[in-house]
N, C-alpha and C positions, 0 to 999 in steps of 0.2 A: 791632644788628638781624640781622648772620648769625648771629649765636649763636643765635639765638634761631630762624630758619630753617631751619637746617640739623637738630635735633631734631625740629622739624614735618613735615621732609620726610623724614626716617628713621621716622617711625610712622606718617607717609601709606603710603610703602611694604611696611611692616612687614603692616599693615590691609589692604591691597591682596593682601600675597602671601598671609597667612593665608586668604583670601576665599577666592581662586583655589586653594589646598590642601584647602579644604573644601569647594568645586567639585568638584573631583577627586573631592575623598574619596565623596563623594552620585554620582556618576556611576557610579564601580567598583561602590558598594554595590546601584544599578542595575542595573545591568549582573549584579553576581551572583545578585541576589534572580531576576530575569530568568532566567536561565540554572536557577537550580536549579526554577523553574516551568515551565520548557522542558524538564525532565530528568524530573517527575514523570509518570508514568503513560506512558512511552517505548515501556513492552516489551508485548511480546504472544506469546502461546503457539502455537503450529500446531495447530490441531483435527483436520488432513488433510493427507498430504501436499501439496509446493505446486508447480510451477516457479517460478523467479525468471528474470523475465524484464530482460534488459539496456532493450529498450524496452516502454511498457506498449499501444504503437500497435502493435507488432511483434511475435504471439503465438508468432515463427517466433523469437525472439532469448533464448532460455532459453540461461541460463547453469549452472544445475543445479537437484535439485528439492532441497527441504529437507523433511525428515522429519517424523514426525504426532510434535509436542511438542515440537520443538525453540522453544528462546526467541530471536527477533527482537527487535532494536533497530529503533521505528519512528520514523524521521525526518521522512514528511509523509504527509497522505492527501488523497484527492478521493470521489465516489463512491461508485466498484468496486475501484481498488487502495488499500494502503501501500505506499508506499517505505520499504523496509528497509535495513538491513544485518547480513548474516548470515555470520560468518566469512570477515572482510576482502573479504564480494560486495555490492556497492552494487547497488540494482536495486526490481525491481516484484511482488509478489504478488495477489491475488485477495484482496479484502476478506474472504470469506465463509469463506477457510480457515484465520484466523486469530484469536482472541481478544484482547482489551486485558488486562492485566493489573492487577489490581484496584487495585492496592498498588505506589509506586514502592518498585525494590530496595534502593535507598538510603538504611540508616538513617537520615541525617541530618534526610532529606525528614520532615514532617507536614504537610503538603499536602493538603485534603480538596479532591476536585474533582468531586463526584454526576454529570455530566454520563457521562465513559467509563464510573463504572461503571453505571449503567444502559446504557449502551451493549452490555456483557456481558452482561447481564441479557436483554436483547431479543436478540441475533445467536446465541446460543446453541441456544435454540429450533429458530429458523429453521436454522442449521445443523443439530439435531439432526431436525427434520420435513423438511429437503429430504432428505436419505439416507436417512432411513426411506420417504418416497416411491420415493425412486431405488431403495432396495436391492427394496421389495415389488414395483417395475416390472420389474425384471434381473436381481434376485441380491446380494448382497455384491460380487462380486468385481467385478462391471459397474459397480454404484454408487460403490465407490471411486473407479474409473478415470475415472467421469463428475466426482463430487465433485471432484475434484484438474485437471478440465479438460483431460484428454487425447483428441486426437483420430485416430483412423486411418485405413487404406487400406479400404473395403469397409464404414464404416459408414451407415446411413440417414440419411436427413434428421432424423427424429424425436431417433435420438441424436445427433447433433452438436447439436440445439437444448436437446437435456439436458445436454449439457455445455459449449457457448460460449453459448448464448442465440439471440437472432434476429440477422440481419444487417441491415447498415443495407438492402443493396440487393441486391435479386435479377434476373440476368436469365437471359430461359429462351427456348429457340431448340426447333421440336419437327419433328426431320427422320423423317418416317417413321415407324418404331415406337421411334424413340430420344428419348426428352427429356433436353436438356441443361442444365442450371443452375451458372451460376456465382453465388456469393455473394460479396459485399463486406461485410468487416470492414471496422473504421479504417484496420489498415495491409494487412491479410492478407486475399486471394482463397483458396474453397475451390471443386474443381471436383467435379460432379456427373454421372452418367449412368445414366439408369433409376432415380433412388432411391438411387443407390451411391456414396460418396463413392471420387473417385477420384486426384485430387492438388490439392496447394495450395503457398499461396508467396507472397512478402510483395510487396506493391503498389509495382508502381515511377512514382516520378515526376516 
């Protein structure tokens, strides 16, 4: 009777570890198929330059700007931004200054995925009609600086709203012949006087 045990229980085992190795094996192959669909359609081009900003609450935390065409690895988005990475800087961009790229770079991919590229197909436009508004409103050299989201000492209200958008919250104090306006970003206050912008600085809490 052990003789005859002892082989049933080495191809019970045998059946058991094979199972669990083909387990495995269906998981990795998961796990890669996964990964190279996570890898497909990653990059995006710069249409303008951009700041990358360390937080995307904190319009004050630019860590550098990246160049009109330079290629970003995009690792997640919401929105208004991607999270990128651009020459070993993890961080935050501006949806609108950047492209999907149509095609992932990596041969191996054939991965059809219609969703991003209409996504280029539509953001492009819109990129190409907001600068052509901006540049016919101020000029080229004004429209870039608005496109790419830069803000200064002594500019109006109007341009800052061309270039950050509206704020969540405005408040305005009016002493005499002075009016004062402070705007509330997510993380960033801009201060105002007369129309002027006159400094700003990231919200503490």
């Amino acid at each position: 009777m052990m003789n005859i045990a002892i082989p049933v229980f080495l191809l019970a085992m045998g059946l058991v570890s094979h199972a669990q190795s083909s387990k495995t094996e269906t998981l990795q192959m998961l796990e890669q198929t996964s990964r190279v669909q996570q890898e497909a359609n990653l990059n995006a081009t710069m249409t303008s330059s951009s700041r990358l900003f360390a937080d995307k609450n904190d319009l004050t935390s630019v860590i550098l700007i990246i160049p009109s065409g330079s290629k970003v690895s995009v690792l997640d988005s919401d929105s208004t931004y991607y999270r990128v990475f651009f020459e070993e800087n993890e961080g935050f961009i501006f949806m609108r200054h950047a492209v999907m790229d149509k095609s992932p770079e990596n041969p191996r991919q054939n991965i059809q995925q219609p969703e991003p590229v209409q996504k280029v197909q539509q953001d492009q436009p819109q990129q190409m009609n907001r600068f052509s508004y901006l540049e016919n409103k101020y000029g080229s050299n004004m429209a870039a600086r608005l496109v790419a989201g830069k803000i200064w000492k002594g500019m109006n209200v109007e341009l800052v709203k061309d270039s950050w958008g509206s704020p969540e919250k405005i408040n305005r104090v009016i002493s005499g012949n002075i009016i004062k306006e402070e705007w509330i970003f997510k993380n960033t206050w801009l201060y105002f006087e007369n129309n002027s912008l006159v400094e700003w600085g990231p919200i503490r809490r």
